[in-house]
N, C-alpha and C positions, 0 to 999 in steps of 0.2 A: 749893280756891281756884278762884274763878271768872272768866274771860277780865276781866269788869270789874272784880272788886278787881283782879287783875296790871295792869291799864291805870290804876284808881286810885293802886297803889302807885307803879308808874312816875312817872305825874304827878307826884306829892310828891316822887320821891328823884330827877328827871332830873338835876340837876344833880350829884348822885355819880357818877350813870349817864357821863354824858357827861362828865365829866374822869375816870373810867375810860379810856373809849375814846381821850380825847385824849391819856391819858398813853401809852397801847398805842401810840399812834400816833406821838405824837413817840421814842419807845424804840425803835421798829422804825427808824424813819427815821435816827435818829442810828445806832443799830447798821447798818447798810447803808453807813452812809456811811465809819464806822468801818472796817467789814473789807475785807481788801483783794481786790482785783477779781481774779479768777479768769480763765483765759481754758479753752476747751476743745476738744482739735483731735480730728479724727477720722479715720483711716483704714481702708479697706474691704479685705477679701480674699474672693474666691472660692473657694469648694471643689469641685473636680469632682469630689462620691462615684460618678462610672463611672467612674475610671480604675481601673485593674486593677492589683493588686499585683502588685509587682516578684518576687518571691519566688515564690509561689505563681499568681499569674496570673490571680486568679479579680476577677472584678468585682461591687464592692457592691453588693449587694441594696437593693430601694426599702425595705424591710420593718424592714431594720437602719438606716435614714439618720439616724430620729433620735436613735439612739444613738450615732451615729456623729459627730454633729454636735456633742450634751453632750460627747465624748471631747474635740473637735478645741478647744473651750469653755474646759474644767479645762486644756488643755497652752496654751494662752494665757494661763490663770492661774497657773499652774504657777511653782514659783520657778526652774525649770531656765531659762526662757526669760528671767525677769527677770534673773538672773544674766548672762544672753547679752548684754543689753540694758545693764547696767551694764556691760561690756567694750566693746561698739562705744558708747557714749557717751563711755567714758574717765573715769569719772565717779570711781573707785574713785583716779587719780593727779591730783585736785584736791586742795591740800593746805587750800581753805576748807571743802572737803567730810570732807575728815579729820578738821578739827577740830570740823566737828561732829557727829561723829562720835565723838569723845571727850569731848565735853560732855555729849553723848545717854547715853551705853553706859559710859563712864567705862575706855572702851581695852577692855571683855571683848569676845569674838565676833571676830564675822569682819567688815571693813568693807563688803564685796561682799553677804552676809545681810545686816546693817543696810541699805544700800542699794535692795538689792530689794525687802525689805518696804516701807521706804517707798514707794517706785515701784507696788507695787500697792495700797496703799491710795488713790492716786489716780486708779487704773485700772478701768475699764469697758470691759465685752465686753457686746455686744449683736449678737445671732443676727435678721437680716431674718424677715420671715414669709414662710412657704411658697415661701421661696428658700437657694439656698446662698451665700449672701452675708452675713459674720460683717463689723462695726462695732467697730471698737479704738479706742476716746475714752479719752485722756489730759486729767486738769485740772491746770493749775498757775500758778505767778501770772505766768509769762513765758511772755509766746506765741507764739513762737520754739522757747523749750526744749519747748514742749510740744508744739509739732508735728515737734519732730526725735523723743521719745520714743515718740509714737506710731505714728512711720515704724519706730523700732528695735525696738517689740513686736511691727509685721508682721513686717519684715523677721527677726527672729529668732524667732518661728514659722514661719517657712518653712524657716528652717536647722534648727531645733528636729525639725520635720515631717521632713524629709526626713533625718535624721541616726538616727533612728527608724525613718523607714521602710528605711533600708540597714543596719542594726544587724542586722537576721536575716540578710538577704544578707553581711555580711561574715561574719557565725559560718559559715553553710555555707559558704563559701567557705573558711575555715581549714582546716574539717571536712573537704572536699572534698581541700583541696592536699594534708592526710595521709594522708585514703583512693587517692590517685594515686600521691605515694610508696610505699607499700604494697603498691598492685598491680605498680606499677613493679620492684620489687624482686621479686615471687612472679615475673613474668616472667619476669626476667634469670634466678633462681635454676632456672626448667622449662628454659631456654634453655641452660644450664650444664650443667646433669644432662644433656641430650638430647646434647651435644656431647661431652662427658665420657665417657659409652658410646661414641658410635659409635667414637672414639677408641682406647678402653679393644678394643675387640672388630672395629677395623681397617675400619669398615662405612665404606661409601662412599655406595653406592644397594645397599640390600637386597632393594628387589625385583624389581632386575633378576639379580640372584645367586638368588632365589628361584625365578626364573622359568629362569634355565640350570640348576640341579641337577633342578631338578623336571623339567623334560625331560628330563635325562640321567637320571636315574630311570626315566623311562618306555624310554626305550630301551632302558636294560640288563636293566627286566622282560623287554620285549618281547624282546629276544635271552635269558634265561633261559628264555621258554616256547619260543620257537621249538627250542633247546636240548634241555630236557625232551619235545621232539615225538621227535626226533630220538635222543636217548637210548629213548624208551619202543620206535622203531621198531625199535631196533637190538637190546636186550633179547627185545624179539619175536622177532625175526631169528635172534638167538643161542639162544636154547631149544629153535630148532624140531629134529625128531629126521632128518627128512630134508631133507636139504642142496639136492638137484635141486629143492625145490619151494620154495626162496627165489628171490626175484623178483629179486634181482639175477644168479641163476644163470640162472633161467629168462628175464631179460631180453637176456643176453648174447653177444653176435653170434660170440665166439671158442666158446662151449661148443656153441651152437647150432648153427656149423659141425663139429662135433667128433661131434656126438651124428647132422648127417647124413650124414659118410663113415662114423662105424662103422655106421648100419643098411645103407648101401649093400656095405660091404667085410660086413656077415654076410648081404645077400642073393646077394652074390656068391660068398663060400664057401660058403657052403649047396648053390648052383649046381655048385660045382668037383665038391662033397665029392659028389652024387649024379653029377656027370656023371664026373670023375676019380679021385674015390676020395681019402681022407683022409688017403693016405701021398703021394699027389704033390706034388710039388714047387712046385706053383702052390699048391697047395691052403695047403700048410706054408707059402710066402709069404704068401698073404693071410690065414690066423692069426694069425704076426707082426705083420702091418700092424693087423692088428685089435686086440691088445693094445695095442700100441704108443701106437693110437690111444685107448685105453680108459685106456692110465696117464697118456696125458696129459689127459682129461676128468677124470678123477680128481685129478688134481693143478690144476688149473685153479677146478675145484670148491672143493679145499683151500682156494687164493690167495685166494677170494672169499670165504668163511667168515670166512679169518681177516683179509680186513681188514674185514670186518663186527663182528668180536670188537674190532677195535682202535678200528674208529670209536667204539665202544663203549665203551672205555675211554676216549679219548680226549672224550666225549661227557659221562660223568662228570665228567671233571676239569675240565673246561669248564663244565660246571655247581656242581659244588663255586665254581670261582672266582665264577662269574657270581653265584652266590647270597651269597659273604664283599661281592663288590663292591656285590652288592645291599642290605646292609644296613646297608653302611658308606655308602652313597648315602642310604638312611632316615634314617639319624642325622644325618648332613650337613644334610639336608631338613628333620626337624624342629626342628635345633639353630636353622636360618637360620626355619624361620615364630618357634620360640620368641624369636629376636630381632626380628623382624618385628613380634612383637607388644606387647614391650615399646619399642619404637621408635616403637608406633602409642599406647602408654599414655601414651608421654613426650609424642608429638606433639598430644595429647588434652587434657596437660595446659596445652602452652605455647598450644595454642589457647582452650582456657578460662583462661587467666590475660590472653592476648592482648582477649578479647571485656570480662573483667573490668576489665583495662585501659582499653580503649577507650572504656565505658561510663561511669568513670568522669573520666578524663582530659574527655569530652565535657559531665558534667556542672559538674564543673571548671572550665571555658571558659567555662560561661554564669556561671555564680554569682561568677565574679571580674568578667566584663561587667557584672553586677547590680551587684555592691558599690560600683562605679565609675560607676555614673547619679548625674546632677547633674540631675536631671529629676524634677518634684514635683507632686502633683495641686491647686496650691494655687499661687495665682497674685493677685498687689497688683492689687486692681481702681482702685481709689483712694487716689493716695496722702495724706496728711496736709496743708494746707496752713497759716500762720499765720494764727490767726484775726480778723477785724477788730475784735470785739466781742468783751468780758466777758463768757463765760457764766455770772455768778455775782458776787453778788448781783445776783439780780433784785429790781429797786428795788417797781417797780408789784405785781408780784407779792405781793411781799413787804408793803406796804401792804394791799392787797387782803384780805389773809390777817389783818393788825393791826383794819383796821378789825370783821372778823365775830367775830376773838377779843374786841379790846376791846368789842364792844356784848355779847357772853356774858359777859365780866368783869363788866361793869357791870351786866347786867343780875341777874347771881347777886348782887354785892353790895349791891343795892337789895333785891333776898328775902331778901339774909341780916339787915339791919339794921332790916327790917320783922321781921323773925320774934325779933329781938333785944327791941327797943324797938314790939310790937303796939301800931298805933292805928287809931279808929272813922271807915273813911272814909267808910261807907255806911247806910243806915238797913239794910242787910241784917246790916253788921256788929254794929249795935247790937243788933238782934234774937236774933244766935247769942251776944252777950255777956250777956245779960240774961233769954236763956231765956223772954222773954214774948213773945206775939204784936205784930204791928205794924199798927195802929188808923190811922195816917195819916199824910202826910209835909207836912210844908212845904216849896215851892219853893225855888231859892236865888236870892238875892236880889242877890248880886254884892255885898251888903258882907261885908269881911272879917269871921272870927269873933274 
């Protein structure tokens, strides 16, 4: 078909064509007037994806945003939020909304689900470009109600939002108040045991009892070997075979004197016995004197032996004690570090149970501060206002759109009833119906045929 038969065709069938379009026309206009006026309110919220999560701390990436942004999207659509939304409207203890409620549903379900779904099939979310600025448009036929509905799906995404984002902070924080208890208790229990010994075993400060036995230790060594010197000298002392060359004999100011009247009293008889003779009377004095003198170096000699012999004894048993007290001081000694040391395991413990403690009691204190923020990255930039105008039906629009549908209506129905009822409106036509060449045309003459 060629641009001029469709322009021929039209010619002939305009007037189906055109009460087509007119009929499009008055049907659109009557339905517009028909349905009832819609009003549509909008309110804006911002999102800050830098704030930094409460929980972990860390702050959204540009690279995650707009996944972040579809998320914040769905929980606007979400029925948890429209549920919120039918509570702060109160909408659920309307009892004309009840019953319709049971005309709808016939009483099954939940009225608060019925509710909501409704509530979002008249709901739009609309995300700004290359901004964080999300658009919450409510339609409905009171424009009143629908700009309080709009305020309540902000305002209940930001409850939504923030109820969510402290959901983790209150689990760790549960988490946390048991892991406290817990330590709390291994504490008390290192702190009980520690006290419980020292108790048990009379300890007070163990290392100052450590510190006195261990020196007295050293002392009672120290007087053991001093002892032992003493002992080995006097054993010396006591084995030797001649008595005059102990050095206590040979030290001695009483034998010393002894040993120089008897050389004087034999160089003196020596003297008598050649000048007077052996039998005189001087002579046989100073013999006398000389024995005299010799039983008593002798005897003097004895007294020093033996108490060289005794010291010696004496020097043993001194060492015998020194040595029972010495070992009885060892055992004291290592009984006290052996407590020492279990007193340092206990201490060891109550300090890692302390530090365990500490650690977690601290993280405890933050994660219950966490759970407790009323603080959101999500803030009503604008809120909803009643709108002045119907957004809906748009009347012009709506015409607009009637009249290009009705001239396609019409236009299809003028090819349809040419293509029903074919006629010859051109010598071209006649030529493809008759299959013969076309020899000539007459003009048209403006009378009718």
């Amino acid at each position: 078909m060629t641009v001029q038969q469709l322009f021929l065709i039209l010619r002939a069938r305009y007037k189906v064509a055109l009460l087509v379009l007119l009929a499009t026309m008055v049907t659109t206009v009557a339905v517009n007037l028909l349905l009832p006026k819609q009003y549509t309110a909008s309110a804006a919220v911002v999102i800050d994806v830098k704030s930094p999560e409460l929980v972990s701390g860390l702050t959204l990436q540009g690279t995650v945003a707009p996944g972040y942004m579809a998320t914040q999207i769905d929980i606007i659509k979400s029925d948890r939020v429209a549920k919120d939304v039918v509570k702060l409207l109160m909408r659920d203890t309307n009892d004309m909304v009840q019953q319709q409620w049971r005309d709808a549903t016939g009483g099954r379900g939940q009225l608060t689900d019925w509710l909501a779904t409704e509530l979002e099939r008249q709901l739009g979310v609309k995300p700004s470009r290359e901004s964080n600025v999300v658009n919450i448009n409510y339609t409905g036929t009171d424009p009143d109600f629908a700009a309080a509905v709009a305020n309540a799906f902000a305002q209940s995404y930001i409850n939504v939002n923030l109820d969510l984002r402290l959901a983790p902070a209150r689990q760790y924080a549960a988490f946390f108040e048991e892991q406290t208890k817990a330590a709390r208790a291994k504490l008390e229990i290192a702190q009980k045991a520690l006290s419980d010994y020292q108790q048990a075993n009379g300890i007070t400060s163990v290392d100052e009892r450590v510190d006195f036995e261990t020196a007295k230790l050293n002392e009672t060594s120290s007087q053991l070997t001093g002892i032992q010197a003493l002992t080995t000298d006097s054993q010396s002392k006591r084995g030797s075979t001649q008595a005059d060359t102990v050095a206590e004999v040979m030290q001695s100011p009483l034998i010393n004197g002894l040993k120089a009247d008897i050389a004087r009293l034999e160089a003196k008889l020596t003297e008598n016995s050649g000048n007077l003779g052996k039998n005189h009377p001087q002579t046989q004095r100073s013999e006398a004197e000389l024995a005299t003198l010799k039983a008593q170096l002798a005897q003097e000699t004895r007294q020093i032996t033996s108490s060289i012999e005794t010291t010696y004894r004496v020097g043993k048993q001194r060492e015998a004690q020194l040595q029972g007290a010495l070992a009885g001081q060892k055992a004291r000694v290592l009984a006290l570090n052996k407590q020492r040391d279990e007193l340092n395991v206990l201490r060891r413990e109550i300090e890692s149970a302390q530090r365990a403690f500490e650690a977690v009691s601290l993280r405890a204190s933050q994660t219950n501060i966490e759970s407790q923020a009323n603080q959101t990255n999500i803030a009503l930039l604008n809120p909803a206002s009643t709108p002045a105008g119907p957004s809906k039906p748009r009347v012009l629009l709506n015409i607009l759109v009637s009249i290009f549908l009705g001239t396609l209506l019409g236009v299809g129905l003028a090819l349809l009833l040419e293509l029903a009822n074919p006629r010859v409106r051109s010598a071209a036509d006649l030529a493809d119906v008759l299959k013969l060449p076309l020899l000539g045309s007459i003009a048209h003459t403006g009378v009718p045929a």
